[in-house]
Structure formats: structure tokens, C-alpha cells
C-alpha positions as CSV (number, residue, x, y, z in Angstrom):
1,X,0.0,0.0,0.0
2,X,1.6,3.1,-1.0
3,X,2.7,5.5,1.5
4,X,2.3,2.4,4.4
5,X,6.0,2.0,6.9
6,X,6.9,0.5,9.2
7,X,8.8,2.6,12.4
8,X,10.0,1.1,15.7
9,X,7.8,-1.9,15.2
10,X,4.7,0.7,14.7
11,X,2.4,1.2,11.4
12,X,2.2,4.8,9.9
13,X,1.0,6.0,6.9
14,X,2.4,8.8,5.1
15,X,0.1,12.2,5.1
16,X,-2.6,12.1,2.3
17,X,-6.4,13.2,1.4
18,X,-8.6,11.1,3.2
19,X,-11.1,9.5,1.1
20,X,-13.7,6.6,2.6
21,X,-12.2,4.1,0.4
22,X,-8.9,4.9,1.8
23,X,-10.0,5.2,5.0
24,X,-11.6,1.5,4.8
25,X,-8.0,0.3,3.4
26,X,-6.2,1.4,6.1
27,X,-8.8,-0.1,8.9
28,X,-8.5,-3.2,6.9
29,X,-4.4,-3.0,7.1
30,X,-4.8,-1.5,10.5
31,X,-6.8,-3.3,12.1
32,X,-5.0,-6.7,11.4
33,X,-2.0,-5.4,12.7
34,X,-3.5,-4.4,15.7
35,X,-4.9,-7.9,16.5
36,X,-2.0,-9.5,15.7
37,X,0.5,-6.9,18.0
38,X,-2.3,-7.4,20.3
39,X,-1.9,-11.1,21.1
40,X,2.1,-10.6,20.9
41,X,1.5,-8.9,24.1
42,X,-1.3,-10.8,25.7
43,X,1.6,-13.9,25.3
44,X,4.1,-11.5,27.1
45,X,1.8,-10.6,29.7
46,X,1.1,-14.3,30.1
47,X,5.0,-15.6,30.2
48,X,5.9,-12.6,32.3
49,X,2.9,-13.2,34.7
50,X,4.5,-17.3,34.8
51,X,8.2,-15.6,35.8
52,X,6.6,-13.4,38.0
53,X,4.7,-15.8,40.2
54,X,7.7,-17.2,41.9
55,X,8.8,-13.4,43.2
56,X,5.0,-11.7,43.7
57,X,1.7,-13.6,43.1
58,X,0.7,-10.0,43.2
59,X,2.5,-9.1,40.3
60,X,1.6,-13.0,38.6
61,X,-2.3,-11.8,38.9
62,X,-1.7,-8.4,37.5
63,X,-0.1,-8.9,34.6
64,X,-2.8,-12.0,34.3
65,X,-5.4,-9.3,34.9
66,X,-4.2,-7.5,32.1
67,X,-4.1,-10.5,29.4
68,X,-7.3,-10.7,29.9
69,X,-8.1,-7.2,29.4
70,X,-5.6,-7.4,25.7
71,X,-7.9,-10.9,24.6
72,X,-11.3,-8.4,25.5
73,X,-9.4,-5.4,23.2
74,X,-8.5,-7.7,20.9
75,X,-12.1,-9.5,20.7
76,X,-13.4,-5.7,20.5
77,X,-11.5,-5.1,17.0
78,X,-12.1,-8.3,15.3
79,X,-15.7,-6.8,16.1
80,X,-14.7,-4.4,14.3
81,X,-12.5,-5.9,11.6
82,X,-15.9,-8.3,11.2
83,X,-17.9,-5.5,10.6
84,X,-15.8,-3.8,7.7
85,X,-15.4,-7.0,5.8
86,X,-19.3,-7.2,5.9
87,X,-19.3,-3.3,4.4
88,X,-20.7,-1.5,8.1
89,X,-17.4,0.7,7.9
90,X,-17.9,3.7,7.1
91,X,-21.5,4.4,6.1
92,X,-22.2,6.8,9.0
93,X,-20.3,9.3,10.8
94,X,-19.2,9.4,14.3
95,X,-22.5,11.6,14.6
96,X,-25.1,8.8,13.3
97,X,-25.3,10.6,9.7
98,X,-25.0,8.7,6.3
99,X,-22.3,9.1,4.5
100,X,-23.1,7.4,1.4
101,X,-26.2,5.0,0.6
């Protein structure tokens, strides 16, 4: 996709008009990516909560805690992800309004 990098391990697009169609390209990319970077961490949080146990249960159910909270984010843009592949992105603004019929 032109004007798509990669920095740091982070997706960024270069500056350009917005149209919807790009818009919906870039969720599409975007939200994959997310997912996927998403459940890297939720792994992390898991192995580190494993290491952690030994030295702070505390700590061990924390970083637990917050797996759980990554697998409910990540659930939240497959929603998401689900409903642009079935063409919901995008037809109404943040406001409710139609953006195209």
C-alpha cells in the first residue's frame, strides 16, 4: 500500500487526502495489525505473569489481569474488523449521519 512504513515496530501511513475508500484500506491493514501486535502482548503478559509468580503472586495476577483485558481489546476489533469486511465501515459518521447510501 503506498505510503504504508513501518517505524519502531509501529504502522504509519504517510500524510494524504482522506477518502472513505482509503480510509476502509487502512482499517483493513490496521486493524489486522493491531490484532496480531495485540496477542504478541497478551503472550508477554502471560510468560511474564508465569516468571513473576515465583517473586509476587501479586504481580503474577496483574499482569494476568491484564491478558485478559488485551484478549477483551482484541475481541473488540475483530468486532470491528468483522464489521468492515461485511461493508458497516464507514456508512455513518461518528454523529449517526450517512455518509453514502
Amino acid at each position: 500500500m503506498p505510503g504504508k512504513k513501518e517505524e519502531q515496530g509501529r504502522l504509519t501511513f504517510a500524510r494524504e487526502d482522506v477518502t472513505m475508500d482509503n480510509v476502509e484500506a487502512k482499517l483493513k491493514t490496521l486493524l489486522a495489525y493491531w490484532i496480531e501486535h495485540n496477542s504478541e502482548h497478551e503472550q508477554e503478559f502471560r510468560d511474564w505473569a508465569d516468571k513473576a509468580a515465583p517473586i509476587s503472586g501479586e504481580i503474577a495476577k496483574q499482569l494476568r489481569k491484564a491478558a485478559v483485558k488485551m484478549a477483551s481489546v482484541s475481541d473488540e476489533l475483530n468486532r470491528a474488523k468483522q464489521a468492515l469486511l461485511k461493508g458497516k465501515g464507514g456508512s455513518q459518521d461518528v454523529h449517526g449521519q450517512t455518509l453514502r447510501g
